[in-house]
Phi, psi and omega in degrees: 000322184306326182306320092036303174305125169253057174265296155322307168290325171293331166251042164234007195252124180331133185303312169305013210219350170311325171275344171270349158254349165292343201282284165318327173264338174296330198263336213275272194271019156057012173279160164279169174315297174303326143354275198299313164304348180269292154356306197256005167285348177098015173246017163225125150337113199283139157300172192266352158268343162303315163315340208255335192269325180299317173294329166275351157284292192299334182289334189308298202266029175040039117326112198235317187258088190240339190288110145148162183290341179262000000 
């Protein structure tokens, strides 16, 4: 499941800049919040356009390794 998981990219992203990229993948991939925690602990299978829309956030704050918890 961890494979799955943008956890890593997410705990690269500036404390300030957190909620503003939680804001964003949520308007983004059309989810609610408990959605997006579950997305990002890695337990539902990203669609391949979701996958494309979460990666193209974190590359925005120049974030590249973002897939897996560590």
């Amino acid at each position: 499941m961890t494979k799955y998981s943008f956890k890593r990219g997410y705990n690269k992203i500036p404390q300030g800049k957190v909620k503003e990229v939680r804001e964003k993948i949520i308007t983004a991939l059309g989810i609610s919040k408990p959605s997006f925690y579950s997305r990002l602990r890695g337990e539902v299978i990203p669609k391949i356009t979701e996958y494309n829309a979460i990666e193209a956030i974190f590359q925005d704050y120049g974030i590249e390794d973002i897939w897996g918890d560590k």
